[in-house]
C-alpha positions in Angstrom: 0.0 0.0 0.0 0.9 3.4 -0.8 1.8 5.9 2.0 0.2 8.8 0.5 -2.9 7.1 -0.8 -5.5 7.7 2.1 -7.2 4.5 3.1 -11.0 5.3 3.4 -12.0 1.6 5.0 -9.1 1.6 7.2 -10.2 5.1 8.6 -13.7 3.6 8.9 -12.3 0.0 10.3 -10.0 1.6 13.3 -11.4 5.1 13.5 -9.7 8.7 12.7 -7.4 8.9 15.1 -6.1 5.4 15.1 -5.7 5.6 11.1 -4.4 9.1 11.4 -2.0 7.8 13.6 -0.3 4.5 11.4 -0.3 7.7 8.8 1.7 9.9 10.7 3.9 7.4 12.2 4.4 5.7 8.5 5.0 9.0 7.3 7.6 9.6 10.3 6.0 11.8 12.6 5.0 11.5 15.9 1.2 11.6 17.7 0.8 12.3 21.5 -2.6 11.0 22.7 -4.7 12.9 24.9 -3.8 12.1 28.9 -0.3 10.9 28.0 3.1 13.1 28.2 5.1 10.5 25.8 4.8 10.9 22.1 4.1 8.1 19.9 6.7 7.4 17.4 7.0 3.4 16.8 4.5 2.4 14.6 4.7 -1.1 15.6 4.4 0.0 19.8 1.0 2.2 18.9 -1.0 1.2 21.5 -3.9 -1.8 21.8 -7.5 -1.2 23.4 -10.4 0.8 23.1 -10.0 2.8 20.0 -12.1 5.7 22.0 -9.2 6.0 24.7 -6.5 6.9 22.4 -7.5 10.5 20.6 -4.7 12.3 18.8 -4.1 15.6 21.2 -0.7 16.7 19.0 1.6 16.0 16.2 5.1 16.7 15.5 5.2 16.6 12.0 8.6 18.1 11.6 11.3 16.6 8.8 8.4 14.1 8.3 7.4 12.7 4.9 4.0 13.7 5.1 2.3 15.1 1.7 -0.9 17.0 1.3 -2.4 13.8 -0.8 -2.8 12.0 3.0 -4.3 15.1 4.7 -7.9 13.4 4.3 -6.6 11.0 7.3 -7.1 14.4 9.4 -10.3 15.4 8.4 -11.9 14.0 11.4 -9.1 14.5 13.8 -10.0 16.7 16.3 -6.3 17.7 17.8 -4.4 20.5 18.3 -0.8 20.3 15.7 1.7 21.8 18.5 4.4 21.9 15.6 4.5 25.0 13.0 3.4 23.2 9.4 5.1 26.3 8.0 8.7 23.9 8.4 6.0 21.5 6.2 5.0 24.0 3.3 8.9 25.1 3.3 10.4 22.3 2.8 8.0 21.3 -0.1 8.0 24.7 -1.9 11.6 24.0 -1.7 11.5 20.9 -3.9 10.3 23.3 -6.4 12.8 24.5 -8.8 12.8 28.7 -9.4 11.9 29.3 -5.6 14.3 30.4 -3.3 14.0 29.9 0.4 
């Protein structure tokens, strides 16, 4: 499976913030959950359980891999992104040829 292709059945399967969160952590960012000072960033340690308990309070999405074509995973997110997504934007404007940084 594609990391940028967004996974509709998963999201419905697992829930938003559990699919948000194998795309994030895929993608190499991390996911605090709500309650809990650690952040998440083994995709493979993500935690079992309800899938209720764990909502997505932050991401750190810095000198992650993340592209706009997996942003439909956050849609019904409901967190607060503690990290500026301007490093984000920057870093993909700078792939673009002609545009200085």
């Amino acid at each position: 499976m594609l990391i940028s292709k967004v996974d509709y059945e998963r999201i419905q399967a697992v829930g938003p913030d559990r699919a948000a969160s194998e795309w994030l952590l895929r993608c190499g960012a991390l996911v605090r959950y709500r309650g809990y000072e650690k952040w998440q960033q083994d995709y493979n340690g993500l935690p079992t359980g309800p899938l209720e308990k764990y909502k997505i309070e932050a991401i750190n999405a810095t000198d992650s891999c993340i592209m706009y074509r997996g942003f439909d995973y956050l849609g019904n997110v409901d967190a607060t992104v503690t990290q500026v997504w301007a490093r984000i934007i920057l870093n993909a404007l700078s792939s673009f040829s002609g545009i200085k940084i």
